[in-house]
N, C-alpha and C positions, 0 to 999 in steps of 0.2 A: 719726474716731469709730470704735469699735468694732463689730464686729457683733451685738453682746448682743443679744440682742430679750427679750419677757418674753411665759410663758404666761397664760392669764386666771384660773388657781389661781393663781398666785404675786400678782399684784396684787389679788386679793382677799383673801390672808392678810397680805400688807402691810397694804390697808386696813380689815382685822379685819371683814372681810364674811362674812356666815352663809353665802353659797351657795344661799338656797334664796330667803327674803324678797328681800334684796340681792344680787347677783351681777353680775359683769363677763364677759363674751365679747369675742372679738375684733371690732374695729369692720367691719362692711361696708354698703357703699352702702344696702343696704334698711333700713336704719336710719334713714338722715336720710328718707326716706317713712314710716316707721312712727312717728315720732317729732309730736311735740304742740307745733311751738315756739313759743315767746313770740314777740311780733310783734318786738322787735328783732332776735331770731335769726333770721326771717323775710326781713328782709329785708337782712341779711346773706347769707345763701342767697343771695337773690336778687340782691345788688347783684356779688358773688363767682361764681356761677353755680357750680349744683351740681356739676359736673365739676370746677373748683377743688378743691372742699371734699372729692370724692374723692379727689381726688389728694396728698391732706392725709393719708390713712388709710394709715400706712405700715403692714403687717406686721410685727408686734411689737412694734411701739410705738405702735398705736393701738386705741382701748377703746370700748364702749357701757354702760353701768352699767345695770342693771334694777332695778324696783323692783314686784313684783309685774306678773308680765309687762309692764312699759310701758319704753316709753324713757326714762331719767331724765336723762340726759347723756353724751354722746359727746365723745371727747377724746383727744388723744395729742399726742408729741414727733416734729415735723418735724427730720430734721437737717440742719445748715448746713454745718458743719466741724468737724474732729479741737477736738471739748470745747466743742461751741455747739449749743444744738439750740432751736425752738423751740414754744412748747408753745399750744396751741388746743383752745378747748374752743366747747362748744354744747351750753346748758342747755336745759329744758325745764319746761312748765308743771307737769311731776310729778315732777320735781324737791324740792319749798319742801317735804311731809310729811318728806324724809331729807336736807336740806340740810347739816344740822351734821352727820352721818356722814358725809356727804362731803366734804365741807371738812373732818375731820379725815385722812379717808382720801388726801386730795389732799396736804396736808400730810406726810405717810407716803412717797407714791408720790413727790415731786419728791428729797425725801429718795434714797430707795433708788434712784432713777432717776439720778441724778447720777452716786451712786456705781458703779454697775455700769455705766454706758455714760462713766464718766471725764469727765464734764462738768466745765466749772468756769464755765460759764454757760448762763443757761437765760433765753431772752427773750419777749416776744410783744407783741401790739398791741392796745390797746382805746380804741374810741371813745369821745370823751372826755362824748359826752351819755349813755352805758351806765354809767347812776351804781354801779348794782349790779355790775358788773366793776370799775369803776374800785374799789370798796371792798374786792369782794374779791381783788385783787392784793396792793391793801394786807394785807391782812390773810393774806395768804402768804409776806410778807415780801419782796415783792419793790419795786424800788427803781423809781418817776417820773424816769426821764431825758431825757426830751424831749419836744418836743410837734413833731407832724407835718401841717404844716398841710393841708387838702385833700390826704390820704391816700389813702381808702381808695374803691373805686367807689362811692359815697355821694358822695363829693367831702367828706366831714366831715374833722374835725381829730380827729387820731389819738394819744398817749400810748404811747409805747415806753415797756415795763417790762424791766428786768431783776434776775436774781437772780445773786451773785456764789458759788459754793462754794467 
């Protein structure tokens, strides 16, 4: 994989964000403390253990989206290998007022993200009782390829997605 990284100006005129109401910064640890999350993110957190989930935060390819100063969602592309990266997010209860700006803007970013870091896949994992992930995967077009039984530190069954570019 490349070493592109992306500024938090470029991924917010990707996802056609004002900069001022909506805005994206680069992700750092005091984000997942400041952040609001829904209890399945919760305990994801905590089934992952927060140090995981930093370790998740690469430089330049990992984001916090703001939605009047709050945490709305944090999210970025782990890479695996030359054109495979995987992508992780973690919503938030203040999130649902600017959902559909983000999921269009998410839409935008895997787009442009592809391209500039050479991908020609983009994978990730979601619990398969995370109705609301499992739909919106779907609805980013990305493809149900497998089920992973007792996966995740939950011990749950897991849903590997991915997207082919």
């Amino acid at each position: 994989m490349r070493t592109a990284m992306f500024t938090s100006e470029e991924i917010m005129e990707i996802m056609n964000l004002d900069g001022i109401k909506h805005r994206v910064v680069p992700f750092h640890q005091r984000h997942i403390h400041m952040a609001n999350f829904r209890s399945f993110e919760k305990e994801v957190l905590e089934g992952y253990g927060r140090p995981h989930i930093e370790d998740y935060g690469v430089e330049g390819l990992s984001f916090t989206a703001i939605r009047n100063a709050k945490v709305v969602v944090i999210w970025g592309l782990y890479p695996l290998w030359k054109g495979v990266a995987e992508a992780w997010m973690l919503p938030t209860h203040d999130l649902e007022p600017s959902k559909m700006i983000f999921h269009k803007g998410a839409l935008r970013f895997f787009e442009h993200a592809t391209k500039k870091l050479e991908l020609h896949r983009l994978q990730t994992y979601v619990c398969t009782s995370n109705y609301r992930a499992v739909k919106w995967m779907e609805m980013c077009y990305f493809d149900r390829e497998g089920l992973l039984k007792r996966y995740g530190p939950d011990i749950k069954d897991y849903y590997v997605y991915g997207r082919l570019f």
